[in-house]
N, C-alpha and C positions, 0 to 999 in steps of 0.2 A: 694141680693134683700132685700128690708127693710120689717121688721114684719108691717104690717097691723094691728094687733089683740093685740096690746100692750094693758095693761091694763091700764086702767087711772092714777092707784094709783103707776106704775113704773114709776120711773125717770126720768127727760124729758133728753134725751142723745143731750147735747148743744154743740159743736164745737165753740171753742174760736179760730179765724183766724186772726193770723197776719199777717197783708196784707200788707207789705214792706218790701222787700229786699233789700232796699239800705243801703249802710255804713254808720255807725250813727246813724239808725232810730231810734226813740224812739218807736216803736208798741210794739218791745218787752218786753222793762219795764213795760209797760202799761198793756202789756196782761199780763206778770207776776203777778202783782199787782190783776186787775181781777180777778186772777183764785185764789188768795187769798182769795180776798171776797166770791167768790161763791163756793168755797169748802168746806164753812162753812153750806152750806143749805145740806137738805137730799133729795129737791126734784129734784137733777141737778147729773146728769151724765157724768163729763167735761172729755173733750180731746183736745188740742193745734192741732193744724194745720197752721202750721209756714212754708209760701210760700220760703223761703230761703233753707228748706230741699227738695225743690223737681225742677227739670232742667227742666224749663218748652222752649219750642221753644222759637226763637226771632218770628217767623211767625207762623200763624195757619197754618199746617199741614194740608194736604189731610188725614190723618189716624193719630186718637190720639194714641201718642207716651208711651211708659209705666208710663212715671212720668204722664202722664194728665189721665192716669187711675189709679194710685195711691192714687190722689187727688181727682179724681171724688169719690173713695169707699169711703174713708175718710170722701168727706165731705156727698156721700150718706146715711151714718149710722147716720146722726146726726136728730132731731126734731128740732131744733132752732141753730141760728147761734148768735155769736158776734164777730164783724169785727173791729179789732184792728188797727187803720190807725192815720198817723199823719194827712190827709186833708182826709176828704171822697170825691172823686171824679169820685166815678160810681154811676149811676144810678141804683139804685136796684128795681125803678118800671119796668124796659126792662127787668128785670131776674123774675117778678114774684113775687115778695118778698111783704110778711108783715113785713111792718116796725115799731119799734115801735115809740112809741109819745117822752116817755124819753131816752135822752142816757146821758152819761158824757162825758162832753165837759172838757179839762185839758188842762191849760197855763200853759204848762210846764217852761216858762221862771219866773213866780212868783209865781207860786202854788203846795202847797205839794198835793203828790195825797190821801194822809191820809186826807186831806181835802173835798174829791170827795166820801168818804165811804156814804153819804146820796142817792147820786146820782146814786151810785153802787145799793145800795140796793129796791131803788122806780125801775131801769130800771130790775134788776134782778125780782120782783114782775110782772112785767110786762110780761116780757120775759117769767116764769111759766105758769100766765095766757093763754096767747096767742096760748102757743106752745101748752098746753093741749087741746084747743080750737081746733088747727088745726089739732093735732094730729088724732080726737075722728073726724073732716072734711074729712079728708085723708084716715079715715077706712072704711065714710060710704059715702061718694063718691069721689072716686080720682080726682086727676085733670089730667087733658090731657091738653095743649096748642097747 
């Protein structure tokens, strides 16, 4: 179960998710790189959650399976998320989600990602912001859907 009574001034515990498993993908250079950048702040508490470590069903299951509660704690422990994708293509207004305004977008076919460290760090600003916002929302009234 997640602390409710965190203090404002601990680390927002961020889950960096790479979210492709195909052969090839680039999520996880990407996320790599990420957790570079943001390893550098004090106010971020990272942990990788890289969908390729866990067997999830081909079909949704009547009873989640132990990998889909493995990911579930995983990603229950975190305040804020960042989804590592070569195309985004869920919808994260169905899940609930605050999104934010900045992300880094990378053409990986002509752009260094050393070139995206500005963009890293205005979404990272962000990301702090927000999550402390919901975090301090989340304490003092939960959300139920």
């Amino acid at each position: 179960m997640r602390e409710r009574d965190r203090s404002d001034t601990a680390p927002l515990r961020a889950a960096v998710i790479i979210g492709s498993t195909r052969e090839g993908r680039a999520g996880e250079k990407v996320g790599r790189w990420f957790m570079e950048r943001a390893a550098a702040r004090d106010d971020l508490e990272l942990a990788v959650v890289d969908l390729v470590d866990f067997d999830f069903p081909a079909r949704y299951p009547d009873r989640a399976t132990e990998q889909m509660r493995e990911f579930s704690t995983e990603v229950g422990r975190a305040d804020a998320f960042v989804v590592a994708v070569e195309q985004l293509r869920s919808v994260f207004t169905e899940l609930h989600t605050v999104t934010l305004r900045n992300g880094v977008s990378i053409n990986l076919l002509d752009e260094a990602l050393d070139d995206r460290d500005r963009a890293a760090g205005l979404m990272l600003d962000q990301l702090g912001w927000w999550g402390l916002a919901l975090r301090e929302a989340r304490a003092a009234r939960p959300y139920v859907s």
